[in-house]
C-alpha positions in Angstrom: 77.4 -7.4 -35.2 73.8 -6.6 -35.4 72.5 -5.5 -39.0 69.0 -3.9 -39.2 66.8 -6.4 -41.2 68.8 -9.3 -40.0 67.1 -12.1 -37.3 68.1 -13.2 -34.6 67.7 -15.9 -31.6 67.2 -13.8 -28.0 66.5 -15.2 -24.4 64.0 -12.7 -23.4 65.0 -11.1 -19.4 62.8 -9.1 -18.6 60.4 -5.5 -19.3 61.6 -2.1 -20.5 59.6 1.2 -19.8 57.8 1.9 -23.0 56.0 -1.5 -23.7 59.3 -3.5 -25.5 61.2 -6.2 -23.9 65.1 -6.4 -23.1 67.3 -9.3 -24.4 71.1 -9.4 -25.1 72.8 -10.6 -28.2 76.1 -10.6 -28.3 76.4 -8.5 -24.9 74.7 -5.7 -26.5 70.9 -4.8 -25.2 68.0 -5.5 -27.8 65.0 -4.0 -27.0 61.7 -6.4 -28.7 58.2 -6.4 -29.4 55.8 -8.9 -28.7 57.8 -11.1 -26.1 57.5 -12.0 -22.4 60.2 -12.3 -20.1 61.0 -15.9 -19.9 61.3 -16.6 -23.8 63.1 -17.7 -26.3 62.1 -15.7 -29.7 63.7 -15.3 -32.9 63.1 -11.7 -33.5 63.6 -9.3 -36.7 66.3 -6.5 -36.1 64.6 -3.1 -36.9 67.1 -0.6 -36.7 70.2 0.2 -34.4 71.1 2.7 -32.5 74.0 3.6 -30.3 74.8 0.8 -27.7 70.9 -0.7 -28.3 69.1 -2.3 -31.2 65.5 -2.4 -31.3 63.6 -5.7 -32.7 60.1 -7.8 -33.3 59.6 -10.7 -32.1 58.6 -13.0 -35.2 58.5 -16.2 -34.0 58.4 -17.8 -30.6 60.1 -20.9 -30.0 59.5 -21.5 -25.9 56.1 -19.4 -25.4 55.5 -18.4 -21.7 52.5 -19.8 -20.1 50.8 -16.0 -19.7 50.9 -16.0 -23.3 48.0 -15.3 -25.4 46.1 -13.9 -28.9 46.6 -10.6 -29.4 44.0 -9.4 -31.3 44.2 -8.0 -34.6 46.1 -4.9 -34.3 48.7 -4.7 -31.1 50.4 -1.9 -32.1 46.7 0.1 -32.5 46.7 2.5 -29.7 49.7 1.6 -27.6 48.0 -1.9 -27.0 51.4 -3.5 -26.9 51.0 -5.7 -24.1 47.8 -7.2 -25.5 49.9 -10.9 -26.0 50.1 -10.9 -22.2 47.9 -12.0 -20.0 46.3 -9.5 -18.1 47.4 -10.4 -14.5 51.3 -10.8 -16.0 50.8 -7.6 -17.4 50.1 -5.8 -13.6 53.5 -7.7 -12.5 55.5 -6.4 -15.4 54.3 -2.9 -14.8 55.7 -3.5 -11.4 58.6 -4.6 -11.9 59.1 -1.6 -14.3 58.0 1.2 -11.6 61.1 -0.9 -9.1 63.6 -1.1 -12.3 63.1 2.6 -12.9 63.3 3.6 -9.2 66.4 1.2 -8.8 67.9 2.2 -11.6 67.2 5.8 -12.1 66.3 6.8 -8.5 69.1 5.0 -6.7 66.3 3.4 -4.9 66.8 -0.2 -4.6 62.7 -1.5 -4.0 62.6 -4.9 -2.0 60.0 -5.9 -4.3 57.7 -4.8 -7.2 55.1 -2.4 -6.0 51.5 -3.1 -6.2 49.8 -2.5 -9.4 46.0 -1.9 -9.1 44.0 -3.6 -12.1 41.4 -2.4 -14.4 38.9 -4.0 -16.8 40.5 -4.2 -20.4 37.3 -2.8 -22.2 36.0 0.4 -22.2 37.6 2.4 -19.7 39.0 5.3 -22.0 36.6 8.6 -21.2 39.1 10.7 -23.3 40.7 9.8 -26.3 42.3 11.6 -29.2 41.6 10.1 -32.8 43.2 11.5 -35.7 41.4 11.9 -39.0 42.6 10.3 -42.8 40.8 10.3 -46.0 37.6 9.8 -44.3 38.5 7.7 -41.8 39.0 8.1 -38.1 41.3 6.5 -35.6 44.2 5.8 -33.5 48.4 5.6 -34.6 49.9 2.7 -34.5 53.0 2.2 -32.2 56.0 4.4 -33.6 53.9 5.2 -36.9 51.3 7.7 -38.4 49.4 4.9 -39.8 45.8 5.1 -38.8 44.2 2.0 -37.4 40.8 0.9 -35.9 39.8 2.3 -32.9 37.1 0.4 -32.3 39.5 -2.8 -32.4 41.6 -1.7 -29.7 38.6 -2.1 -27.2 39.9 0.5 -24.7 36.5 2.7 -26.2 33.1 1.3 -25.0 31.2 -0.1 -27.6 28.6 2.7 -27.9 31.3 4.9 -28.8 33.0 3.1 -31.0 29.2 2.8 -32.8 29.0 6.6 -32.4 32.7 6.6 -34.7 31.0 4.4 -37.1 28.1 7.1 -37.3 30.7 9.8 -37.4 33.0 8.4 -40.4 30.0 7.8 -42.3 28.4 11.0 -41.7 32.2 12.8 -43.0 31.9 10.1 -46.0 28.6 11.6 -46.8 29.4 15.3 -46.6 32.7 14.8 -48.7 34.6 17.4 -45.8 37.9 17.9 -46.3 41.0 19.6 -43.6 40.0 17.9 -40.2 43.0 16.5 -38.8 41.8 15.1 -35.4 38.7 14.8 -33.5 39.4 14.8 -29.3 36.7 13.1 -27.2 35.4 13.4 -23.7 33.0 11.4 -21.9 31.3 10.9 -18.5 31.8 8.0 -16.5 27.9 6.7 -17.5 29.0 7.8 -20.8 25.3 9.4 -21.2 27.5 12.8 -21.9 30.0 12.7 -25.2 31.6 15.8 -26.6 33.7 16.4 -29.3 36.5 18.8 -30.0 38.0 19.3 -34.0 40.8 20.3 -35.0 40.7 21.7 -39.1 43.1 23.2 -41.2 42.4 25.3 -44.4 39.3 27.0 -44.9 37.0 24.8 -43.9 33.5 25.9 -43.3 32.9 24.6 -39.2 29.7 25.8 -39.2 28.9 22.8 -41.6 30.1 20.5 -39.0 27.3 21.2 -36.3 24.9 19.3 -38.1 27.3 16.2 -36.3 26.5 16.8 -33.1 22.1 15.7 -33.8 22.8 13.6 -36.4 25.6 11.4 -34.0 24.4 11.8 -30.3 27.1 14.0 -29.3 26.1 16.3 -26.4 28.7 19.1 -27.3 31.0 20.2 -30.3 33.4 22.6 -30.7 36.0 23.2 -33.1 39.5 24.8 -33.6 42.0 25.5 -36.4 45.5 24.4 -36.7 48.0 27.1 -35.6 45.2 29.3 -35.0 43.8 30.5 -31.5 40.4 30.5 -30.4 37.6 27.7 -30.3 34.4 28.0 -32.2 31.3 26.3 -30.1 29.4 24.4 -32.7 26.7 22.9 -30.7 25.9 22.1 -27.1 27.7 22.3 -24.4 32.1 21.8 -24.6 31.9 20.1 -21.4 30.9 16.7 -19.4 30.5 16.4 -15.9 30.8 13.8 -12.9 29.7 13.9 -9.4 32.3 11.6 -7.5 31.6 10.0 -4.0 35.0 10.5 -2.3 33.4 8.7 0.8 31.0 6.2 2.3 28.8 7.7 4.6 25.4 8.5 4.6 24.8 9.9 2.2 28.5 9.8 0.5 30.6 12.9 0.7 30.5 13.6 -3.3 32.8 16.6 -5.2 31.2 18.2 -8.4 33.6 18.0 -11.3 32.8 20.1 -14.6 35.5 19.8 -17.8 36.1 21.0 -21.1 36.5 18.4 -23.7 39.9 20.1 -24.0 41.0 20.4 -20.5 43.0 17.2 -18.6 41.9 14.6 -16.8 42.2 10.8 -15.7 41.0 8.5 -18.4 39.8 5.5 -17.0 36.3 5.6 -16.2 36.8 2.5 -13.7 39.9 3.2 -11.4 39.0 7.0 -11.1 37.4 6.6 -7.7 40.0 3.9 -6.4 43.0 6.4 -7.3 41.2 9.6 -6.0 40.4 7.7 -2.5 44.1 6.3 -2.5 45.6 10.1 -2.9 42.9 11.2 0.0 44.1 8.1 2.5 47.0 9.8 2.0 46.8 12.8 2.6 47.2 13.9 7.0 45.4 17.1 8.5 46.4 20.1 7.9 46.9 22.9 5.1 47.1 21.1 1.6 48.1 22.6 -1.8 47.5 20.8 -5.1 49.6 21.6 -7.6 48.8 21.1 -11.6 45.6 20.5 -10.0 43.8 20.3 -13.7 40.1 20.6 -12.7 40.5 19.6 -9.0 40.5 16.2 -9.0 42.4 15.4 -5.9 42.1 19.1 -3.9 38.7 19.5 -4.2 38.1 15.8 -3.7 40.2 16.4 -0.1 37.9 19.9 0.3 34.8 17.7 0.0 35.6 15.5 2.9 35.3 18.6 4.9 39.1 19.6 4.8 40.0 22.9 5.2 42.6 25.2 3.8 43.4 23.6 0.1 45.1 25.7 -2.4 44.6 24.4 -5.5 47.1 25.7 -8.3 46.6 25.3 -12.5 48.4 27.6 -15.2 46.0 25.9 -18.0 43.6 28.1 -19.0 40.8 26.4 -20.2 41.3 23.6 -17.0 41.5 26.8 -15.0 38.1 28.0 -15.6 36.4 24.9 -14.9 38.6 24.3 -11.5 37.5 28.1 -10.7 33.5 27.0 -11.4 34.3 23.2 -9.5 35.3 25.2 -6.5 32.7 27.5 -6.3 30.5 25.5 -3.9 33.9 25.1 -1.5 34.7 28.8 -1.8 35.0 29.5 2.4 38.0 26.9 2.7 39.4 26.3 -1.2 41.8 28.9 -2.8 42.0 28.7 -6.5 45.6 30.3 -8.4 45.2 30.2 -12.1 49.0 30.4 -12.5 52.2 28.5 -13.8 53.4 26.4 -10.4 56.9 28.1 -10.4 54.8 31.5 -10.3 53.0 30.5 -7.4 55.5 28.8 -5.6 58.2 31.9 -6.2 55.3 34.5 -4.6 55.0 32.0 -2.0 56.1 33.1 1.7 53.4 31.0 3.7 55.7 28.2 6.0 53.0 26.3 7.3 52.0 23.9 4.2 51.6 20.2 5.4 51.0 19.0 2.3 51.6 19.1 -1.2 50.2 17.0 -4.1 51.6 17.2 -7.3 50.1 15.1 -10.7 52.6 16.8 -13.1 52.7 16.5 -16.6 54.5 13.4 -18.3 58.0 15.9 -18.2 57.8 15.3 -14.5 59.0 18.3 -12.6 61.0 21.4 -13.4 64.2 22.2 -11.7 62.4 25.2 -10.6 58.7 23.6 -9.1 60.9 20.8 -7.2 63.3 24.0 -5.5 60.1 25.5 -4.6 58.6 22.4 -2.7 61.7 21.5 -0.8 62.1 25.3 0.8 59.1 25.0 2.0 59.8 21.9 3.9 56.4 20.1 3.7 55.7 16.8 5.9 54.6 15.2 2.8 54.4 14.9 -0.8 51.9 12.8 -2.1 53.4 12.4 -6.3 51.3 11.5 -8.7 52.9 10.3 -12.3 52.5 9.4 -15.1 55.6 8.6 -16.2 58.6 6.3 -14.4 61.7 7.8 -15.5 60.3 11.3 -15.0 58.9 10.3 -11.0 62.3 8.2 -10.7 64.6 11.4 -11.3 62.2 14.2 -9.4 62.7 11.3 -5.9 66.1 11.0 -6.3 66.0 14.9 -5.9 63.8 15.0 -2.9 65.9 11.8 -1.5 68.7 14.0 -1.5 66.8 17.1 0.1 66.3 14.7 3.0 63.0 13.4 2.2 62.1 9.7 2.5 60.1 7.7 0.6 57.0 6.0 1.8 54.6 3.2 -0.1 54.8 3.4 -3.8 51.5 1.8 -5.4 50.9 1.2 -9.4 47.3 2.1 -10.9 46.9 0.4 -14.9 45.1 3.1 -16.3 45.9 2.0 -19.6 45.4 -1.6 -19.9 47.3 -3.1 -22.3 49.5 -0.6 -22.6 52.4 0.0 -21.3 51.3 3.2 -19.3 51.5 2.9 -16.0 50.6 5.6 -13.3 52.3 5.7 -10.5 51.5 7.2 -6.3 54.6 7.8 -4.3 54.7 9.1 -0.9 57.4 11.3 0.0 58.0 12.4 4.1 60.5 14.8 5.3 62.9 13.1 7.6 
């Protein structure tokens, strides 16, 4: 019987969704830190749980050839795969997006899908830090420990300089009640703002003095449990101008956000994925649902598309998509709704196709109804999330949908985060 505390000897089989690695003892699943498929580790129990037991991986006694130094701090940040070497990692990320389709979608993959690479460093535009004693930075794994930042290396290194600037700068003023500090960049990175979060009755005002004395380009702040944002300094927003073709000159879309407002985080692979989605994508009427700031409609508008619906319930995403649209206003429709709103209101037959980059939650009973009665020719699925895209297919599958190519983007490196395209036909 497995004790927590106790150590044991596990031949290591393969990934699990969520960055640990599955091993059996004793015929019961162990799920462990800091291995690779292919070992043999003696690993420190953790804690049980019903049917599974969760472990680290303390010493390795047949090391797999992909292994390497982790750094410092693997659990800073999610970097969990960080003792992997990076071109392992892409094939373990694969092999989880066919592990979760097999086993959660029914959908036995031939093979691992493809799992497009990034550079390790710097490709974070957004990040969230959280704020202690002082001090800012990241969680580590399954804790509220703060960590370094700046040692993960998913920042660039001007921003992690810009941290150092900002800790010392909160040292100085002695300020007490900030609880997070959320940070958006441009893809040059020559545009940084910064969102707070404060509790108590701290004086913000005392905070825009940050934004000249650090760089930043924008501040704003907000308190916990209260609505409303206070604009400090600036401007609360960043902006990109991304070439969604190759002619001459390039096809470009405009895309203004709010430091608060979602969107992709890696600076490098943002293009790559927002071509893949438009290659995807056939003539005809499109609607982009959870379209965030319009990333992928107003990407398909600016290859001269017309007819795009683009649909966001967010409010403070919703008025930058309204202003990103503006210059596409004869052909782009913008809804500043929930997606089950706009789909229940909808009575239009004639929608080709329908992307959808939901939240990590995947799909509600209610949004995937509303897709399948209006019998699209495709569904082009954007996820975040493997069990979540794994259960929403199965439910088109069984609508009488097939599914197409399936292609992996490691947004995250290191982590185990993997986002994932699907292509969805109606048969």
């Amino acid at each position: 019987m497995i004790r927590a505390g106790s150590t044991i000897d596990l031949d290591i089989e393969k990934p699990a969704a969520g960055g640990r690695m599955l091993a059996r003892y004793g015929g019961q699943v162990v799920l462990v830190w800091g291995a690779i498929p292919g070992e043999r580790v003696t690993a420190r129990v953790e804690r049980v749980g019903k049917g599974v037991a969760y472990a680290e991986a303390i010493e390795v006694g047949t090391p797999s050839p992909d292994r390497r130094a982790a750094g410092s701090d693997w659990r800073c940040g999610g970097n969990v795969y960080a003792h992997v070497e990076y071109e392992r990692q892409r094939v373990l990320k694969g092999q989880i997006i066919q592990d979760a389709l097999g086993r959660i979608g029914r959908v036995p993959l031939p093979a691992p899908p493809e799992v497009v690479g990034s550079p390790e460093a710097g490709y974070r535009m957004r990040a969230r830090l959280h704020a202690q004693g002082g001090r800012l930075g990241f969680f580590r794994e399954e804790s509220h420990e703060l960590c370094d930042a700046a040692a993960t290396r998913q920042l660039l290194p001007e921003t992690a300089e810009w941290l150092g600037r900002i800790q010392h700068r909160l040292g100085a003023h002695g300020l007490r009640g900030i609880t997070s500090f959320e940070i958006a960049e441009n893809i040059p990175a020559n545009e940084r703002v910064c969102h707070i979060e404060v509790e108590g009755s701290v004086d913000v005002n005392t905070l825009a003095a940050l934004a000249m004395e650090t760089g930043l380009t924008g501040l704003t702040a907000g308190r916990v449990m209260r609505p409303g944002v206070e604009r400090l300094a600036g401007s609360p927003t960043v902006t990109d101008v991304l070439h969604v073709t190759d002619d001459t000159p390039p096809r470009a879309v405009r895309l203004r956000r709010d430091v608060q407002a979602f969107f992709q985080g890696n600076r490098f692979l943002l293009r790559t994925l927002v071509r893949h989605v438009l290659a995807l994508v056939p003539p005809g009427p499109v609607v982009d649902l959870y379209a965030g700031v319009g990333l992928f409609g107003l990407s398909v508008a600016a290859t001269g598309a017309a007819d795009i619906t683009l649909v966001e319930g967010d409010p403070v995403s919703g008025a930058d998509l309204e202003g990103n649209a503006a210059p596409f206003s004869d052909r782009v429709y913008v809804r500043r709704t929930s997606v089950e709103e706009w789909l229940r209101a909808l009575a239009r037959p004639d929608v080709a196709t329908f992307i959808v980059d939901p939240p990590r939650t995947g799909m509600s009973r209610e949004a995937l109804t509303g897709i399948i009665a209006q019998k699209p020719e495709r569904v082009v699925y954007v996820s975040c999330d493997v069990a979540t895209l794994a259960r929403d297919v199965r439910t088109f599958l069984d609508a009488g949908f097939e599914l197409g190519p399936l292609t992996g983007f490691d947004l995250f490196p290191n982590t185990a985060h993997v986002e994932t395209v699907a292509v969805l036909d109606r048969g």
